[in-house]
C-alpha positions as CSV (number, residue, x, y, z in Angstrom):
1,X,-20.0,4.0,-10.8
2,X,-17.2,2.6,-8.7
3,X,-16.6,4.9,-5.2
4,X,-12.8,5.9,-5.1
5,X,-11.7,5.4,-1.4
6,X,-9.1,2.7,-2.1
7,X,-5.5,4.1,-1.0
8,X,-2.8,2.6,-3.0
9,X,0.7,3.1,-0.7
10,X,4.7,2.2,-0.1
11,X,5.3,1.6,3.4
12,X,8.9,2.8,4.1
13,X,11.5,1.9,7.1
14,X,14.6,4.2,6.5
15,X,13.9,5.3,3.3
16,X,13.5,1.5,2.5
17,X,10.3,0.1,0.7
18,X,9.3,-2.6,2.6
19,X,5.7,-3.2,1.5
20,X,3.4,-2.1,-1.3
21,X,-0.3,-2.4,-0.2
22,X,-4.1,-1.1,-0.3
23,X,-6.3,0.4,2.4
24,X,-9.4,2.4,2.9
25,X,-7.6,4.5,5.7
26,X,-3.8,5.2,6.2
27,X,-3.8,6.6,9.2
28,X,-5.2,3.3,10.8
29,X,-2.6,1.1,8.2
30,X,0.4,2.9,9.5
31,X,-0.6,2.5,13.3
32,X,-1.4,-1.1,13.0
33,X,2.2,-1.6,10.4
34,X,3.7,0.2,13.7
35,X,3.7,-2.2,15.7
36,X,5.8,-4.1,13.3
37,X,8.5,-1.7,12.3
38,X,7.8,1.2,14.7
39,X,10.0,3.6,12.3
40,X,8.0,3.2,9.4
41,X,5.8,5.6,7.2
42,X,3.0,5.1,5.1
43,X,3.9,7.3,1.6
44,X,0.7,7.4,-0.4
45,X,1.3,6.5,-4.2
46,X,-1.4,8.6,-6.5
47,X,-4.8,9.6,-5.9
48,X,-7.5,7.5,-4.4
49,X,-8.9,4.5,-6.6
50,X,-11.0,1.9,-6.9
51,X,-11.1,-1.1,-5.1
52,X,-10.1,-2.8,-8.1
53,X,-7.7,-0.8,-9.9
54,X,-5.6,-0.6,-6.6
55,X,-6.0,-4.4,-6.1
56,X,-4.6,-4.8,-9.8
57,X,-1.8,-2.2,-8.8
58,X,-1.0,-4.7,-5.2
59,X,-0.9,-7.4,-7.8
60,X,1.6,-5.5,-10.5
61,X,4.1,-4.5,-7.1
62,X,3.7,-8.3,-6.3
63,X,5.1,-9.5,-9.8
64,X,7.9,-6.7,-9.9
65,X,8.7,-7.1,-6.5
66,X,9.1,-10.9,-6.1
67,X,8.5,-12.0,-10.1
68,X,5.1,-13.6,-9.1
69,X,1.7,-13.0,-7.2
70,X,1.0,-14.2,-3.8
């Protein structure tokens, strides 16, 4: 069985989404995006997953976001 500790999340600068990602710990994600945009706040989006199905979620956001993958 695949462990769920992937965190799917919006990262948000004035209410703005500025990036959709994946990490095994937010509070480390939203220091390190801090230094960056040193306003913004990690909002996590559903329950913990796994690796894969949040990887597969990154990719969806990508498509929607910019109408391709990167």
């Amino acid at each position: 069985m695949s462990s769920r500790r992937t965190y799917k999340y919006h990262l948000k600068v004035d209410g703005r989404v500025v990036l959709s990602d994946i990490t095994d710990d937010l509070d480390r994600r939203e220091r390190e995006h801090r230094r960056r945009w040193p306003t913004g706040r990690i909002e996590q989006v559903g329950e913990p997953t796994t690796h894969r199905e949040a990887w597969d979620w990154k990719q969806r956001q990508l498509e929607e976001r910019y109408g391709r993958t990167g």
